[in-house]
LUMNU-662745 format. One record per residue (C-alpha): x, y, z; residue in three letters. Coordinates in Angstrom, 2 decimals, m for minus. Example, Ala and Ser with C-alpha at 12.3 -4.5 7.8 and 13.67 -1.06 7.14 Angstrom:
<sites>
+---------+---------+---------+-----+
|       x |       y |       z |   r |
+---------+---------+---------+-----+
|   12.30 |   m4.50 |    7.80 | Ala |
|   13.67 |   m1.06 |    7.14 | Ser |
+---------+---------+---------+-----+
</sites>
This chain:
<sites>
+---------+---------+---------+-----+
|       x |       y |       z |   r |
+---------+---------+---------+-----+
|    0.00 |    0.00 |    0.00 | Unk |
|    0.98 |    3.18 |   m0.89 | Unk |
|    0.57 |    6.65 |    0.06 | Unk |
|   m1.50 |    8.43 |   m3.16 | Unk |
|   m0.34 |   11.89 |   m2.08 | Unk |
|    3.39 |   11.31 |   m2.86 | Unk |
|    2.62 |   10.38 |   m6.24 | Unk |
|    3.52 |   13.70 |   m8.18 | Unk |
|    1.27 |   12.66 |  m11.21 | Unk |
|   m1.75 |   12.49 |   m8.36 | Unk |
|   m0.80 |   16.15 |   m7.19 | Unk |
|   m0.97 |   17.42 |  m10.40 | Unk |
|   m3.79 |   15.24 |  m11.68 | Unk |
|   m5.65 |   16.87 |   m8.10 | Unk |
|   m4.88 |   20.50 |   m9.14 | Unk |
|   m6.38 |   19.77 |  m12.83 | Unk |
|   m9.65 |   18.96 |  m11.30 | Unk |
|   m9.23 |   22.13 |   m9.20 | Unk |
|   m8.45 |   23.71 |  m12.05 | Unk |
|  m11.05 |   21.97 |  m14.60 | Unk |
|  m14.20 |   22.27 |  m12.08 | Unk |
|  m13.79 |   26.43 |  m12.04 | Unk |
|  m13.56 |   26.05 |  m15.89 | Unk |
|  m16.33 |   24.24 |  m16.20 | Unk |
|  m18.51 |   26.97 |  m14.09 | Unk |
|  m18.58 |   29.06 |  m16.95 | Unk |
|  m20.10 |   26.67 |  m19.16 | Unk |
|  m23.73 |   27.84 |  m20.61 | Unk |
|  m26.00 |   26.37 |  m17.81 | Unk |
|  m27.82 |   24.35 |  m20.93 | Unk |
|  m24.77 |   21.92 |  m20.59 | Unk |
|  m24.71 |   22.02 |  m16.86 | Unk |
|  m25.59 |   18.63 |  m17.58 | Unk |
|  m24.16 |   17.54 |  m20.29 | Unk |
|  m20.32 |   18.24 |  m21.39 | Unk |
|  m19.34 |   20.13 |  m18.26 | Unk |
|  m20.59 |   17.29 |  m16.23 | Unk |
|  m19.20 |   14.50 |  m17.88 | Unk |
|  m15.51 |   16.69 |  m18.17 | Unk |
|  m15.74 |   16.97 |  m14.48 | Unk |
|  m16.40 |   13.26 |  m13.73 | Unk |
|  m13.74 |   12.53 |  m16.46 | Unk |
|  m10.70 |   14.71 |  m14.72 | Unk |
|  m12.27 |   13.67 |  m10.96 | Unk |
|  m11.70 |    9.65 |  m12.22 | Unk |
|   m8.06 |   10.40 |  m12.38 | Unk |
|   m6.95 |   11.45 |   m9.31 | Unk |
|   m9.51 |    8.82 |   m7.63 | Unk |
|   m8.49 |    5.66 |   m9.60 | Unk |
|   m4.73 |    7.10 |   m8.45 | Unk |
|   m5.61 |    6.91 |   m4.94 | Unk |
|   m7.88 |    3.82 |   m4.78 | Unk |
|   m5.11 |    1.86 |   m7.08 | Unk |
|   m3.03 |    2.39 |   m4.16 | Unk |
|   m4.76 |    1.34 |   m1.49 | Unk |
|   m4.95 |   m2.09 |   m3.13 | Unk |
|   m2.88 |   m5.43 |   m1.63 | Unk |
|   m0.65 |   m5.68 |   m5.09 | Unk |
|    1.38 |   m3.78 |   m7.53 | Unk |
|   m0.45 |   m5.36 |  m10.17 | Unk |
|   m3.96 |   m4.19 |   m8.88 | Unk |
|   m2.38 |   m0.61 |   m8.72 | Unk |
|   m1.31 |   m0.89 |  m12.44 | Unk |
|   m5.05 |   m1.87 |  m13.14 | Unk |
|   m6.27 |    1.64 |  m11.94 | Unk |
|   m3.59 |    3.32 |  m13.47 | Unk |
|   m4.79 |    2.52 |  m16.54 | Unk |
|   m8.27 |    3.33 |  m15.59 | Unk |
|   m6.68 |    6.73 |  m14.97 | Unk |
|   m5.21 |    6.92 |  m17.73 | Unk |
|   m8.50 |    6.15 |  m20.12 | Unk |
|   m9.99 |    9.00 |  m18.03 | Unk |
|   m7.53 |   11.23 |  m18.71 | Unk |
|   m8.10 |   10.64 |  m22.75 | Unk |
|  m11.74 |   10.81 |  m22.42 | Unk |
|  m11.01 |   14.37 |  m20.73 | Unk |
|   m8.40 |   15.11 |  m23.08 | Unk |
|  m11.12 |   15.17 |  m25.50 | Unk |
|  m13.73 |   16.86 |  m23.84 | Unk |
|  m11.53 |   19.73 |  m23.49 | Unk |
|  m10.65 |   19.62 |  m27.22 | Unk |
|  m14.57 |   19.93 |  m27.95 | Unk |
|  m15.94 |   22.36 |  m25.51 | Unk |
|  m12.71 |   24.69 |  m26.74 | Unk |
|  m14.44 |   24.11 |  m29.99 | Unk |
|  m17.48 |   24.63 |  m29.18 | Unk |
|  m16.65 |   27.91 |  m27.18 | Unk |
|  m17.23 |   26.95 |  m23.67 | Unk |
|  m14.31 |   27.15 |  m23.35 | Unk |
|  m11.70 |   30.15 |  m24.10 | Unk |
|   m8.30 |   28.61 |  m26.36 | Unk |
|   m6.39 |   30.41 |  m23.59 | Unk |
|   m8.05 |   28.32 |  m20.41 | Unk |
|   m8.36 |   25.13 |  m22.64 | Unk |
|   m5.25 |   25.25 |  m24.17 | Unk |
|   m3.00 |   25.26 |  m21.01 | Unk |
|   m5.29 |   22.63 |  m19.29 | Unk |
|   m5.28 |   19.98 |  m22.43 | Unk |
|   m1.13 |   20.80 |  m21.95 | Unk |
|   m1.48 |   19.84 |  m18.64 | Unk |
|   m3.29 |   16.89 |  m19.40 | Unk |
|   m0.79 |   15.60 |  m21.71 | Unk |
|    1.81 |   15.73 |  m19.28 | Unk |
|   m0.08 |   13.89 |  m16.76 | Unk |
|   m0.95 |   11.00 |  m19.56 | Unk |
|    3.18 |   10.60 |  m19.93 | Unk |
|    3.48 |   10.61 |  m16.16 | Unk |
|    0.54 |    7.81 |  m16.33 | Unk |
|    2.25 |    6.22 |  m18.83 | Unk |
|    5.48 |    6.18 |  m17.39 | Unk |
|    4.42 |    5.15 |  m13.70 | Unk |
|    2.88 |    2.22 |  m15.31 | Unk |
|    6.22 |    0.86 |  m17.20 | Unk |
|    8.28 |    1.42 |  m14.07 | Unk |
|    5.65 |   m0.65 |  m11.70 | Unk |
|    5.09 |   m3.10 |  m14.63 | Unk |
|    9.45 |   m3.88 |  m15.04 | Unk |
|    9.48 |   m4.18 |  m11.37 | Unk |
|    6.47 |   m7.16 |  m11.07 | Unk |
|    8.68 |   m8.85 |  m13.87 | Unk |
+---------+---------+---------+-----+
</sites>
């Protein structure tokens, strides 16, 4: 077991929902429901399936949520993409936020080769 809050890629996956949910309140209230919602469960999954992967008994379960993390963090990827296209979102909020998501997808991505070498 391992403590979620030393895992950089949780900290900054944490601030990104921070930093996603008071996007997201400036979303026309007609898709309070509907992209902004689903963008905020999207960006909340990663952070969560960070911490509840580590609370598991083995590495391997851990590597199981970290890939659930990391499928959140491409559905959100997305969702950003589209409501910046669709003008909920300014380019110069979105932009920096999908930037930030891509950097947390490597750190995903790279946390799960360096548990997955050491179960091997």
């Amino acid at each position: 077991m391992v403590d979620y809050k030393n895992y950089v890629v949780w900290q900054r996956s944490h601030q990104l929902v921070l930093d996603v949910y008071s996007a997201t309140e400036k979303f026309p209230k007609s898709e309070q429901f509907g992209i902004a919602s689903q963008l905020n469960r999207a960006v909340l999954s990663i952070p969560t399936n960070i911490a509840e992967g580590s609370g598991r008994e083995t590495q391997k379960e851990l590597v199981r949520f970290l890939y659930i993390a990391s499928g959140s963090a491409h559905e959100a990827d997305y969702l950003l993409l589209v409501s910046k296209d669709l003008n909920f979102l300014d380019e110069t909020i979105a932009l920096p936020l999908i930037n930030e998501l891509d950097e947390i997808k490597k750190m995903l991505a790279s946390l799960i080769r360096t548990i997955k070498k050491s179960i091997t």
